[in-house]
N, CA and C atoms of all chains as a GROMACS GRO file, in nm:
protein
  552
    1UNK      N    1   0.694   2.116   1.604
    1UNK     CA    2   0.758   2.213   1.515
    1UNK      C    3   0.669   2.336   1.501
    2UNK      N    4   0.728   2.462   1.552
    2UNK     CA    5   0.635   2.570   1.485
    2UNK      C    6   0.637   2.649   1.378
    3UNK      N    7   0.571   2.709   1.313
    3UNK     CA    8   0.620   2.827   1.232
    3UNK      C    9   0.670   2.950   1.258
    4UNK      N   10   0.767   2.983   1.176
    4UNK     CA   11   0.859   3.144   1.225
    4UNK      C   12   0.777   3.233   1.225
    5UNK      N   13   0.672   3.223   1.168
    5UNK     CA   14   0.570   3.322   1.100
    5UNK      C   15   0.454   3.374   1.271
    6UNK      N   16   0.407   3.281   1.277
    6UNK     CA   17   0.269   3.304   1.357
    6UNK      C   18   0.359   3.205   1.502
    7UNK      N   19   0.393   3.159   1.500
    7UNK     CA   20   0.499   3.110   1.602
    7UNK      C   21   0.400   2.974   1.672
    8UNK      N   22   0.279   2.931   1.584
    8UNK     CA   23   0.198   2.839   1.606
    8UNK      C   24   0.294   2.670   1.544
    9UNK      N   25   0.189   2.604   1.626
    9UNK     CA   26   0.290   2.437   1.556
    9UNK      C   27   0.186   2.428   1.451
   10UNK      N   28   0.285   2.352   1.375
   10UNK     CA   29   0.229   2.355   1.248
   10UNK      C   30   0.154   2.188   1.204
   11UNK      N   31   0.098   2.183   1.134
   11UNK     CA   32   0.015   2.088   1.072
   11UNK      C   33   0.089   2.008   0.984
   12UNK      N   34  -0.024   1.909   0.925
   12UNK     CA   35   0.024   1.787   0.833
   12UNK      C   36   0.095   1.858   0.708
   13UNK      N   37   0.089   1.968   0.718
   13UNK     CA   38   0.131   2.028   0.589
   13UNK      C   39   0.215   2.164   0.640
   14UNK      N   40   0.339   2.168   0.623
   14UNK     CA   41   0.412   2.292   0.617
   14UNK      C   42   0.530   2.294   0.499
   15UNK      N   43   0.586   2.418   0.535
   15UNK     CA   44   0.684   2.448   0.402
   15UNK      C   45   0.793   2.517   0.481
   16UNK      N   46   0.956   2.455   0.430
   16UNK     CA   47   1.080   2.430   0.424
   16UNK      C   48   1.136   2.564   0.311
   17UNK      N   49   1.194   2.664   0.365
   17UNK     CA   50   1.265   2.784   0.270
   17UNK      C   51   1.445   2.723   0.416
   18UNK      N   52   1.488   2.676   0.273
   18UNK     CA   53   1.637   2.694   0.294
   18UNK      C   54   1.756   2.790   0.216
   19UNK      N   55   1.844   2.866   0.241
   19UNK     CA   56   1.930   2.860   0.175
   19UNK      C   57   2.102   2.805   0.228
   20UNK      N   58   2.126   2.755   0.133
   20UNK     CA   59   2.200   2.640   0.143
   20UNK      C   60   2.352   2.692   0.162
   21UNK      N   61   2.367   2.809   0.125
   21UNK     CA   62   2.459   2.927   0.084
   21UNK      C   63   2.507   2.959   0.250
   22UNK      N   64   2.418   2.995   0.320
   22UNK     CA   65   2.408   3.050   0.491
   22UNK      C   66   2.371   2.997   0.592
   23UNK      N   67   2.262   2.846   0.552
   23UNK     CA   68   2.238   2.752   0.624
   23UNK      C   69   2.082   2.800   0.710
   24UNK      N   70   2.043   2.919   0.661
   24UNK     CA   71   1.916   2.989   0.716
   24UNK      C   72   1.808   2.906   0.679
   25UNK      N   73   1.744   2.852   0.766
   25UNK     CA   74   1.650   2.804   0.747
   25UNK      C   75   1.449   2.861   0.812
   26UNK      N   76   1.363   2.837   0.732
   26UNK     CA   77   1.255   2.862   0.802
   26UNK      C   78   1.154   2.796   0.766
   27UNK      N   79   1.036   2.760   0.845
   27UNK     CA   80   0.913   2.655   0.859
   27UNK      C   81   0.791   2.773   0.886
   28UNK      N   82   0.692   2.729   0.760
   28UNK     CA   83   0.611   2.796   0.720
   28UNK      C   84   0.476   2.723   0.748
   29UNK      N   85   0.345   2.768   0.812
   29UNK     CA   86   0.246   2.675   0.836
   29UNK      C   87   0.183   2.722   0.749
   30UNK      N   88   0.058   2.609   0.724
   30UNK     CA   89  -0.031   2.585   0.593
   30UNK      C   90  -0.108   2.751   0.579
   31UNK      N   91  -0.148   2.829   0.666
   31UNK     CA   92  -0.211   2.974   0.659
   31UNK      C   93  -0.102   3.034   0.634
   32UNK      N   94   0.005   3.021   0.688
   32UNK     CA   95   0.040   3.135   0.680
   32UNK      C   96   0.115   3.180   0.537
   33UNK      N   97   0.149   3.051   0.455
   33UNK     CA   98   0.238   3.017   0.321
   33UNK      C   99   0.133   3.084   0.194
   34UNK      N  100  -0.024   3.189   0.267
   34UNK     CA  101  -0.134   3.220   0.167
   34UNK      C  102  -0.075   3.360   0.199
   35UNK      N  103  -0.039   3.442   0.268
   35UNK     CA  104   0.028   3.568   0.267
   35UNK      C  105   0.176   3.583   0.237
   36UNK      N  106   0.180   3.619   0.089
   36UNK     CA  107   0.316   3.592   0.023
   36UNK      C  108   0.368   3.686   0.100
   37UNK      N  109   0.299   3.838   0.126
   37UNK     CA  110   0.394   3.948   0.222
   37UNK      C  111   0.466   3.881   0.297
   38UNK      N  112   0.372   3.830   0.410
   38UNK     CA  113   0.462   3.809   0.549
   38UNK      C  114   0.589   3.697   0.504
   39UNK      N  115   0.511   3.595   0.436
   39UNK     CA  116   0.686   3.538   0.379
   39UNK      C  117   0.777   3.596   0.328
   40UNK      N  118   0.777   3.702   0.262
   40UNK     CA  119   0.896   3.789   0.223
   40UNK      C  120   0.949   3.817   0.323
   41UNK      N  121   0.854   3.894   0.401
   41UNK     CA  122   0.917   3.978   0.469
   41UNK      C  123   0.977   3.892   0.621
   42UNK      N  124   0.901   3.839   0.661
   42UNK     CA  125   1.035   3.740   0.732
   42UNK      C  126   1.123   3.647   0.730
   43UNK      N  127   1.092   3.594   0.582
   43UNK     CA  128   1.280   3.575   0.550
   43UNK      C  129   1.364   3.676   0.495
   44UNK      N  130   1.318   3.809   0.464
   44UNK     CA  131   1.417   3.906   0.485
   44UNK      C  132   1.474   3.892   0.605
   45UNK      N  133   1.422   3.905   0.698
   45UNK     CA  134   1.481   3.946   0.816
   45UNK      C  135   1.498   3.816   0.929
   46UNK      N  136   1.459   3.704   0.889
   46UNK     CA  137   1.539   3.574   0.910
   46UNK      C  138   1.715   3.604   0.841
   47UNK      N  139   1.664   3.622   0.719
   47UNK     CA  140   1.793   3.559   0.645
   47UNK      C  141   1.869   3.678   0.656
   48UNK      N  142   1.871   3.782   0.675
   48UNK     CA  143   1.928   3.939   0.678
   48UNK      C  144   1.980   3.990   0.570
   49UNK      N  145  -2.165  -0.806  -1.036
   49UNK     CA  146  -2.050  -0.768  -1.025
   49UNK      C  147  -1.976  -0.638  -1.034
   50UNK      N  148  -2.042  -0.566  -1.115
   50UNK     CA  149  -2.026  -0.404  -1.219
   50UNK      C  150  -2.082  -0.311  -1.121
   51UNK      N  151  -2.106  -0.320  -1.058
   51UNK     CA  152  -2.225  -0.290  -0.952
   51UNK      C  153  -2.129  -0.259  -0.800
   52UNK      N  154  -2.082  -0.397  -0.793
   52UNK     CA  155  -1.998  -0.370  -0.674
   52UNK      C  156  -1.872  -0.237  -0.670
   53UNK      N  157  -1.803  -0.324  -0.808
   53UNK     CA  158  -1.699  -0.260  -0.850
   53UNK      C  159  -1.745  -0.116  -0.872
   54UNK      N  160  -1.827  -0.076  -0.911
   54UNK     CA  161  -1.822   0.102  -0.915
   54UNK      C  162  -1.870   0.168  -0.751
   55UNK      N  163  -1.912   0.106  -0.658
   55UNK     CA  164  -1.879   0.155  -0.576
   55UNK      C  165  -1.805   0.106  -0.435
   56UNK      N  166  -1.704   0.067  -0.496
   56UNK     CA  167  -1.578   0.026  -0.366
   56UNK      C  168  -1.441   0.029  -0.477
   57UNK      N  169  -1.375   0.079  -0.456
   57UNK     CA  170  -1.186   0.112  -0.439
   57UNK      C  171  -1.120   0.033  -0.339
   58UNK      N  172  -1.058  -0.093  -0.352
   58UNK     CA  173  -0.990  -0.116  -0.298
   58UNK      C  174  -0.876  -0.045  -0.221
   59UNK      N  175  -0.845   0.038  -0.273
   59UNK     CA  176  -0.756   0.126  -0.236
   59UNK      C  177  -0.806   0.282  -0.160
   60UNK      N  178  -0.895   0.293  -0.148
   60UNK     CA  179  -0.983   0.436  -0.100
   60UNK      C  180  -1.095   0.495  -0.132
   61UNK      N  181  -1.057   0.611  -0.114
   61UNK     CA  182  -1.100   0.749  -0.134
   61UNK      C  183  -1.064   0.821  -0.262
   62UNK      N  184  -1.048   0.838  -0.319
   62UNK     CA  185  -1.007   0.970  -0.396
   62UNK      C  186  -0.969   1.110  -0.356
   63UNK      N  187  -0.873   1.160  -0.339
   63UNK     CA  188  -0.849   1.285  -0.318
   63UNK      C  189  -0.768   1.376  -0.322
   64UNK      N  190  -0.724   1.430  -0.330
   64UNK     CA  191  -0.631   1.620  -0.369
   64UNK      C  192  -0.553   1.666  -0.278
   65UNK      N  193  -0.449   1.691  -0.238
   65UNK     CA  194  -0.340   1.762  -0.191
   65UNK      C  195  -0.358   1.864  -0.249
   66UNK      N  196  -0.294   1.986  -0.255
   66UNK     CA  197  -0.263   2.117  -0.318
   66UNK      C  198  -0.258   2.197  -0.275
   67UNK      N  199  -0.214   2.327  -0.341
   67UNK     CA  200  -0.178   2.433  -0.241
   67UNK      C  201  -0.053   2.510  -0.366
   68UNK      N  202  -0.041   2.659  -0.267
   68UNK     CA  203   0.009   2.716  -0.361
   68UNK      C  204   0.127   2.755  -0.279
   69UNK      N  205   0.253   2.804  -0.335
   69UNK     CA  206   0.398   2.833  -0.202
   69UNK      C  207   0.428   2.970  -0.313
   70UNK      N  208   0.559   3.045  -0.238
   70UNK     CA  209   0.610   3.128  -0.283
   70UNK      C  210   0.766   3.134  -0.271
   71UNK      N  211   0.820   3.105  -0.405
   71UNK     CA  212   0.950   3.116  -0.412
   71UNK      C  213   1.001   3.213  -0.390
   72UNK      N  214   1.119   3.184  -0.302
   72UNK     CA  215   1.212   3.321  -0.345
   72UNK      C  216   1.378   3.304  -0.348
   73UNK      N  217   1.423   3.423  -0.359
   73UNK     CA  218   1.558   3.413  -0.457
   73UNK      C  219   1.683   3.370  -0.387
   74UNK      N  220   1.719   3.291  -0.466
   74UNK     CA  221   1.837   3.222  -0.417
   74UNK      C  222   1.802   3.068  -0.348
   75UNK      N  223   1.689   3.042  -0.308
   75UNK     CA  224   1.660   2.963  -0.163
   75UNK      C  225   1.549   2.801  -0.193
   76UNK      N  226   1.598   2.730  -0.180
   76UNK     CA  227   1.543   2.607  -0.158
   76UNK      C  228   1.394   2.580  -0.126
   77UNK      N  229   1.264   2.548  -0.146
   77UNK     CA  230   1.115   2.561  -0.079
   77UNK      C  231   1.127   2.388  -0.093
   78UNK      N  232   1.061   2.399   0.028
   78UNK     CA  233   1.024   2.234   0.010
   78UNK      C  234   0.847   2.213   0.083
   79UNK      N  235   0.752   2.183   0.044
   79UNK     CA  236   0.633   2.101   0.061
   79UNK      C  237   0.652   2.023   0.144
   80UNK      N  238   0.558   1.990   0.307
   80UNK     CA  239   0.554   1.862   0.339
   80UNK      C  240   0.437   1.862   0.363
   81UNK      N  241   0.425   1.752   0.336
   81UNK     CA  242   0.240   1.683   0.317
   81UNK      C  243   0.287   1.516   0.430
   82UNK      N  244   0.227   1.529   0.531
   82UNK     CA  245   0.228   1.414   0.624
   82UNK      C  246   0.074   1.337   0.618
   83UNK      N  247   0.156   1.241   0.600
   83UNK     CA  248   0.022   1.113   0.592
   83UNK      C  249  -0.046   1.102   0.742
   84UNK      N  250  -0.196   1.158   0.764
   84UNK     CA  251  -0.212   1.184   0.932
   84UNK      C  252  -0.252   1.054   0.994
   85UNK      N  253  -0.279   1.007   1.116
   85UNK     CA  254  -0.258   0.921   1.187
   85UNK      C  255  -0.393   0.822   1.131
   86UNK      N  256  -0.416   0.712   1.148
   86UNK     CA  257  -0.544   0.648   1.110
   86UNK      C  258  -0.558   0.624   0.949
   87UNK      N  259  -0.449   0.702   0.898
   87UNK     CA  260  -0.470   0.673   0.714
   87UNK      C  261  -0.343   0.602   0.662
   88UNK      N  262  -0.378   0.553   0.510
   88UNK     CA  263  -0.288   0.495   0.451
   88UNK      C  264  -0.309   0.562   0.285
   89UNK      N  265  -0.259   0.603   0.271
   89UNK     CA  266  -0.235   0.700   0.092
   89UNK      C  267  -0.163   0.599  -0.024
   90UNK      N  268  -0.240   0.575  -0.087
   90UNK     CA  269  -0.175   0.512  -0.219
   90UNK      C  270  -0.146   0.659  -0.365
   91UNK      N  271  -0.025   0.684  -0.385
   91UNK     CA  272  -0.018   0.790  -0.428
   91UNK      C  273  -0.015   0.782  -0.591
   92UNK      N  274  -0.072   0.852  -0.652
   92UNK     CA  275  -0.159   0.812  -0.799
   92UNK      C  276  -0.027   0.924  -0.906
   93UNK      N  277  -0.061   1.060  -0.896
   93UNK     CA  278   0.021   1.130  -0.988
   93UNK      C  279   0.014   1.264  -0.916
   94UNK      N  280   0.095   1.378  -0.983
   94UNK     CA  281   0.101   1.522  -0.939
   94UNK      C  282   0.183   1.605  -1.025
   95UNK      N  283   0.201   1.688  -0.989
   95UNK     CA  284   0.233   1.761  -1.065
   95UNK      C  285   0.311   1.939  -0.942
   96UNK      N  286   0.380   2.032  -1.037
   96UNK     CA  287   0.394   2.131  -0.994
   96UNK      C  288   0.492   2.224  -1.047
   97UNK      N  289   0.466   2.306  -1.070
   97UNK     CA  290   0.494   2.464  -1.150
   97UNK      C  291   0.632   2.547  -1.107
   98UNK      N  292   0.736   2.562  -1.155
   98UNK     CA  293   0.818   2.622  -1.155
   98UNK      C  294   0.790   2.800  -1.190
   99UNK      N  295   0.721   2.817  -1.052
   99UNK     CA  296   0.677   2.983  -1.093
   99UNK      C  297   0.772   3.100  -1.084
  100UNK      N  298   0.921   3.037  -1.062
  100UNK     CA  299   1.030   3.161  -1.068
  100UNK      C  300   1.051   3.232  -1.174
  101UNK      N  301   1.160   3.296  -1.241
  101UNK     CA  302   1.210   3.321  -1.358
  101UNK      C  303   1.341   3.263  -1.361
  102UNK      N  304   1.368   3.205  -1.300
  102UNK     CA  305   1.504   3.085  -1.371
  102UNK      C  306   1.474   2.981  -1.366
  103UNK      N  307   1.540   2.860  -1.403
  103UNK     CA  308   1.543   2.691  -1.422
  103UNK      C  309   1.545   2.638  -1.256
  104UNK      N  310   1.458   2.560  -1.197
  104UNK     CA  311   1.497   2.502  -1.077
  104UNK      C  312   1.458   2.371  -1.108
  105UNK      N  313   1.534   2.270  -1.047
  105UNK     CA  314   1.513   2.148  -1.033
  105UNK      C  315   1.405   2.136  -0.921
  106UNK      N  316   1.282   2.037  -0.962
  106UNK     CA  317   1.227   2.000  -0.908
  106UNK      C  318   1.181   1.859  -0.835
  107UNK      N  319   1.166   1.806  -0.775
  107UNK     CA  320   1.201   1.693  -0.751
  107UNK      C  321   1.074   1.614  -0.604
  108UNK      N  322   1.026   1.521  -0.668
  108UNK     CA  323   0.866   1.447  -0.535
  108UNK      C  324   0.940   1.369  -0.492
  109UNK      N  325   0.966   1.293  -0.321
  109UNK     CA  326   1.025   1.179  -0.295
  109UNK      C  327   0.934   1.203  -0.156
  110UNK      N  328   1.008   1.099  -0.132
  110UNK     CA  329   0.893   1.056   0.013
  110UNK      C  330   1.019   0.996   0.126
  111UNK      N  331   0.969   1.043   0.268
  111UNK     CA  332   1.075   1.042   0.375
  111UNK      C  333   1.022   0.976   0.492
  112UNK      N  334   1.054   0.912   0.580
  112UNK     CA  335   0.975   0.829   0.663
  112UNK      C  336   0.967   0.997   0.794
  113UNK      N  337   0.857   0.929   0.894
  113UNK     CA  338   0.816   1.036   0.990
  113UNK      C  339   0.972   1.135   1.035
  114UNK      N  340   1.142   1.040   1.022
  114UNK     CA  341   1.256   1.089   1.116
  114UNK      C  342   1.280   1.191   0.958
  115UNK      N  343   1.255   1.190   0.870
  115UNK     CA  344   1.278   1.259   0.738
  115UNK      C  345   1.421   1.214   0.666
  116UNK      N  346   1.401   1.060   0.682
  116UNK     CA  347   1.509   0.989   0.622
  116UNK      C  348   1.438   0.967   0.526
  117UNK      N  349   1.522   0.965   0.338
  117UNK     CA  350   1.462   0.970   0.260
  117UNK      C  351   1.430   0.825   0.201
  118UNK      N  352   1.287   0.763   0.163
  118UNK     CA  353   1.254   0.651   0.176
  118UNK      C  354   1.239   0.577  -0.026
  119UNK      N  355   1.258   0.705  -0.067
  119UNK     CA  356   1.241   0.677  -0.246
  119UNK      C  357   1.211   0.833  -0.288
  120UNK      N  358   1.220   0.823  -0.398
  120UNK     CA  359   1.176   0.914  -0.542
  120UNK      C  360   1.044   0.846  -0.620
  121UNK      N  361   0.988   0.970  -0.638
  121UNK     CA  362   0.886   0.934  -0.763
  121UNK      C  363   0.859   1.011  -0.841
  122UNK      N  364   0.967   1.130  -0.828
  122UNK     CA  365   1.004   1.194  -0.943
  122UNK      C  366   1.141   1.273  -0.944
  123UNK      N  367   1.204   1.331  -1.076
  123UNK     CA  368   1.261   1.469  -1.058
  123UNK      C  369   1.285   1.516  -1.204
  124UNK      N  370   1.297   1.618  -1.227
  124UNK     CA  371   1.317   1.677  -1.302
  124UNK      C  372   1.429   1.811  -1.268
  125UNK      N  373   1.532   1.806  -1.379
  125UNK     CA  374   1.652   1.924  -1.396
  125UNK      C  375   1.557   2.018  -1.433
  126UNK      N  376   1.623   2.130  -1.384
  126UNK     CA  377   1.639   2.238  -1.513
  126UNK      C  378   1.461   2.285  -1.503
  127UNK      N  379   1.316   2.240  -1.461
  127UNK     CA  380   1.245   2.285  -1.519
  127UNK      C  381   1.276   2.442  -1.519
  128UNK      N  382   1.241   2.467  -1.676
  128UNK     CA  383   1.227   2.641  -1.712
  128UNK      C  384   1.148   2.709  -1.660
  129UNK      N  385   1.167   2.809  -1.660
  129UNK     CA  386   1.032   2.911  -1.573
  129UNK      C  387   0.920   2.926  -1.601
  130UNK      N  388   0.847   2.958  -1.476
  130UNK     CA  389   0.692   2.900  -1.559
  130UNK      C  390   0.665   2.784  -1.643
  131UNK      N  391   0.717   2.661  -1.620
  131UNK     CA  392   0.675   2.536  -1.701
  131UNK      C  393   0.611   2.442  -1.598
  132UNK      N  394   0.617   2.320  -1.584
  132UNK     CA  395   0.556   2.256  -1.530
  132UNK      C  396   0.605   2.126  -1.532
  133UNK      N  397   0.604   2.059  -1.392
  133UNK     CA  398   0.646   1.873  -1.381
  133UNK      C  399   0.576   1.793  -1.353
  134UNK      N  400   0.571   1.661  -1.386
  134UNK     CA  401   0.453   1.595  -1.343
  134UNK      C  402   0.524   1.483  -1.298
  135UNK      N  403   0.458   1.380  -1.227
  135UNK     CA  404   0.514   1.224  -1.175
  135UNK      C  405   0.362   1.167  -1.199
  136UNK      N  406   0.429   1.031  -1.228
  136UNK     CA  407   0.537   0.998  -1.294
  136UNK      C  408   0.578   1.056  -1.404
  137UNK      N  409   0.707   1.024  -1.443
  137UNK     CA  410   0.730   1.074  -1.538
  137UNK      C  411   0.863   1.005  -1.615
  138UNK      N  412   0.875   0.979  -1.781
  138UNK     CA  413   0.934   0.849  -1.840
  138UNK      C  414   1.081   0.941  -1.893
  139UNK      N  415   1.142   1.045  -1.852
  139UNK     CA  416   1.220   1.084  -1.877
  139UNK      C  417   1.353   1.064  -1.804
  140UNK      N  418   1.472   1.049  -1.865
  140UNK     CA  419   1.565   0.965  -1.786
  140UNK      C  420   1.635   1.059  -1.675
  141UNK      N  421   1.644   0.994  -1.589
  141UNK     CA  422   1.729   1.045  -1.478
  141UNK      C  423   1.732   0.936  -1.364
  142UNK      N  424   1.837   0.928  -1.301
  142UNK     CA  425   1.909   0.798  -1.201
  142UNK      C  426   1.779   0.836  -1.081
  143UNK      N  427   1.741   0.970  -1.046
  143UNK     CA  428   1.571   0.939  -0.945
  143UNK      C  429   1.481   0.993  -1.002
  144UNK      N  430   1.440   0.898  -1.129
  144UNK     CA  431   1.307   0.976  -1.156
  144UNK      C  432   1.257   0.805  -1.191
  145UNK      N  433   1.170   0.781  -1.124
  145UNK     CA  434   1.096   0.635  -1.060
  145UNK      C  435   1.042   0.605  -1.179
  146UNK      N  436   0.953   0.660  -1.248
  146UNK     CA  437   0.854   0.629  -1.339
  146UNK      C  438   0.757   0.601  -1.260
  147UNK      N  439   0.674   0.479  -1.326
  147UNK     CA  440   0.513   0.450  -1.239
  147UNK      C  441   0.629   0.334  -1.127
  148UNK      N  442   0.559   0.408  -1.041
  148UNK     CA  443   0.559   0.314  -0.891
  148UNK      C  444   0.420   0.371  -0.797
  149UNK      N  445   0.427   0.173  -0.744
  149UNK     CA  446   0.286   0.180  -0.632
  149UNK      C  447   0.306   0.233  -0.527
  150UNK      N  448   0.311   0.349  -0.464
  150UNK     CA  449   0.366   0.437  -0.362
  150UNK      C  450   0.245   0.411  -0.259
  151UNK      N  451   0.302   0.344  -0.150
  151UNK     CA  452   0.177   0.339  -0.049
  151UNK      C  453   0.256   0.384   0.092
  152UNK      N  454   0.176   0.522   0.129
  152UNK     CA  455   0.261   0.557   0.267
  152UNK      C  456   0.193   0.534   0.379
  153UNK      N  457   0.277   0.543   0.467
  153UNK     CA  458   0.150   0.484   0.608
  153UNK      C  459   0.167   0.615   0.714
  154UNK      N  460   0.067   0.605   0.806
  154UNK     CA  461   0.080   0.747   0.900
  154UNK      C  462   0.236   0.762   0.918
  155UNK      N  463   0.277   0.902   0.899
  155UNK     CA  464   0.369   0.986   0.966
  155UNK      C  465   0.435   0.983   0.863
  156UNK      N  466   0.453   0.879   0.763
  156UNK     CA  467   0.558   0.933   0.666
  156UNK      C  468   0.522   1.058   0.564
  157UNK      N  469   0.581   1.109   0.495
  157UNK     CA  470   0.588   1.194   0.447
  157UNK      C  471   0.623   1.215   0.291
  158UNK      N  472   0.534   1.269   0.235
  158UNK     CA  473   0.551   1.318   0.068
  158UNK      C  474   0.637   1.460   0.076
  159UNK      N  475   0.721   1.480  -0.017
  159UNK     CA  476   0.761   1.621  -0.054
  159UNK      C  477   0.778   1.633  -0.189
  160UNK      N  478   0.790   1.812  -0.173
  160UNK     CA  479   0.813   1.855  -0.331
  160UNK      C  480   0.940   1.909  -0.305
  161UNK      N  481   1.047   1.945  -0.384
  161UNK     CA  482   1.122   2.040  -0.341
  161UNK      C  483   1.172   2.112  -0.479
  162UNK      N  484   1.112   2.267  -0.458
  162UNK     CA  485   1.219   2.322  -0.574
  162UNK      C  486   1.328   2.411  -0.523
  163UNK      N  487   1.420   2.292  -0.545
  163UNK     CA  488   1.585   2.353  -0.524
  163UNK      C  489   1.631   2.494  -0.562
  164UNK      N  490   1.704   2.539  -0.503
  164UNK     CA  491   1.772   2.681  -0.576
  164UNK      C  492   1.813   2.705  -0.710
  165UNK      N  493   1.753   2.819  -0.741
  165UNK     CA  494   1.816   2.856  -0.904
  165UNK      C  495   1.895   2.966  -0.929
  166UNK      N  496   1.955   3.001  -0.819
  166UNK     CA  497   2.043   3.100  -0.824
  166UNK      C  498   1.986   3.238  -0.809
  167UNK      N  499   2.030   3.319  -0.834
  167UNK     CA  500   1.932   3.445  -0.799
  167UNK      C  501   1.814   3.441  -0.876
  168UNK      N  502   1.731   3.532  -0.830
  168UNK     CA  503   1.596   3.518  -0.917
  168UNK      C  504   1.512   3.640  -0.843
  169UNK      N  505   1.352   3.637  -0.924
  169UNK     CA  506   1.280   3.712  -0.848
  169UNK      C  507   1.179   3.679  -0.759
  170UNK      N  508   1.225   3.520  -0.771
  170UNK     CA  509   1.111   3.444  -0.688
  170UNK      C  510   0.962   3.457  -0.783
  171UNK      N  511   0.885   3.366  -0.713
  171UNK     CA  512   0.801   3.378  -0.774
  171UNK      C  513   0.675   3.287  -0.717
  172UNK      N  514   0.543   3.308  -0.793
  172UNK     CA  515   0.407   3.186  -0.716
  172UNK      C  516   0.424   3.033  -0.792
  173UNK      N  517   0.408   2.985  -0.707
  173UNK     CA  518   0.426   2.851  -0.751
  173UNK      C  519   0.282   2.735  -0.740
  174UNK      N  520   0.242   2.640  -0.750
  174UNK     CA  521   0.198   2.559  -0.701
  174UNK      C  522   0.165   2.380  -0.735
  175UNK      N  523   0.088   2.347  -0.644
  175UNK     CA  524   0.145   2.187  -0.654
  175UNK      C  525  -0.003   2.139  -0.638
  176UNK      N  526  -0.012   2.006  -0.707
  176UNK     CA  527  -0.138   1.948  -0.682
  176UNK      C  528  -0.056   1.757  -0.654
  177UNK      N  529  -0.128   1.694  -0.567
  177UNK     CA  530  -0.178   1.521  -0.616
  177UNK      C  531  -0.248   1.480  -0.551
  178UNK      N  532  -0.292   1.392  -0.666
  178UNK     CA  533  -0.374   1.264  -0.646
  178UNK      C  534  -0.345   1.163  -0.567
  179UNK      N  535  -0.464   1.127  -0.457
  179UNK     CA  536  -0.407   1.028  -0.366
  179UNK      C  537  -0.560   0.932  -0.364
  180UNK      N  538  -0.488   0.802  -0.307
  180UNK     CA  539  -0.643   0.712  -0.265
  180UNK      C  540  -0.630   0.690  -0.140
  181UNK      N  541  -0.729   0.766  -0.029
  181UNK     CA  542  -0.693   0.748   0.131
  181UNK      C  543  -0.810   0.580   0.183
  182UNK      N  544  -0.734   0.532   0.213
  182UNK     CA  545  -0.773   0.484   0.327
  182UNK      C  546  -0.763   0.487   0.477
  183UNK      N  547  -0.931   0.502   0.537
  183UNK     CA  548  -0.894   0.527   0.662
  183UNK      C  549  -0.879   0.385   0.712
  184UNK      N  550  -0.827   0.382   0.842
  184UNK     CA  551  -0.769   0.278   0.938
  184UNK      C  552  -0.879   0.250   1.040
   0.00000   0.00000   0.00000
């Protein structure tokens, strides 16, 4: 499994952003879930 | 005897999960914490923070490695914003476990999940638990 973020596989530890509404889903690895920016900003533009 | 007992745990190690996530609006976050290969986790208590500005249900259960769900050991409705949940926990609800001996083995899996609260501004969140590792 990788992350959307850094497009690396991810570790014993990642994080699950669903919305349930559109079915958009994205997988977040343990670094990258410490830069709230880049999570915004690519589930902006995951989720559109 | 007193002697032995303060230094051996049948059960492990002592140690900490945690970490901090970032909610956002409208959308489901879920935690996975995988038990890694060679260990066995006896899972003690935890806790974690509803850092949005609306009510999200929060909720700890545990899923085997295929992420079929294997039990609850906690949930909570409704936590308010900025409040906080802990497991166990003696408040009623059809999956909220109370004390249970939670022992996972490699690959299965702990989660947190705070469900959607409808729009919001999102927000920082974070999660801590207590575990006793044994290695294999």
């Amino acid at each position: 499994m990788k992350c959307d973020i850094c497009e690396k596989n991810v570790g014993n530890v990642y994080y699950i952003y669903f919305n349930r509404e559109n079915g958009v889903e994205m997988i977040v690895c343990e670094e990258c879930i410490k830069n709230k920016d880049k999570v915004v900003d690519k589930w902006a533009k995951i989720s559109g | 005897m007193a002697e032995v007992f303060a230094w051996s745990f049948l059960a492990g190690n002592p140690d900490v999960r945690s970490g901090t996530v970032t909610l956002l609006d409208n959308t489901s976050s879920t935690v996975v914490i995988t038990v890694p290969a060679k260990q066995r986790w006896l899972v003690l208590f935890g806790q974690a923070k509803n850092g949005d500005d609306v009510a999200r249900n929060i909720r700890f259960y545990v899923t085997d490695s295929s992420d079929n769900v294997i039990g609850y050991l906690g949930f909570a409705e409704n936590v308010p914003a900025g409040e906080r949940v802990v497991f166990p926990n003696q408040e009623a609800h059809r999956l909220n476990a109370g004390f249970v001996l939670a022992i996972l083995e490699a690959g299965e899996k702990l989660k947190i999940t705070w469900d959607s609260g409808g729009a919001s501004s999102g927000g920082d969140s974070d999660y801590a638990i207590k575990i006793m590792v044994v290695r294999l």
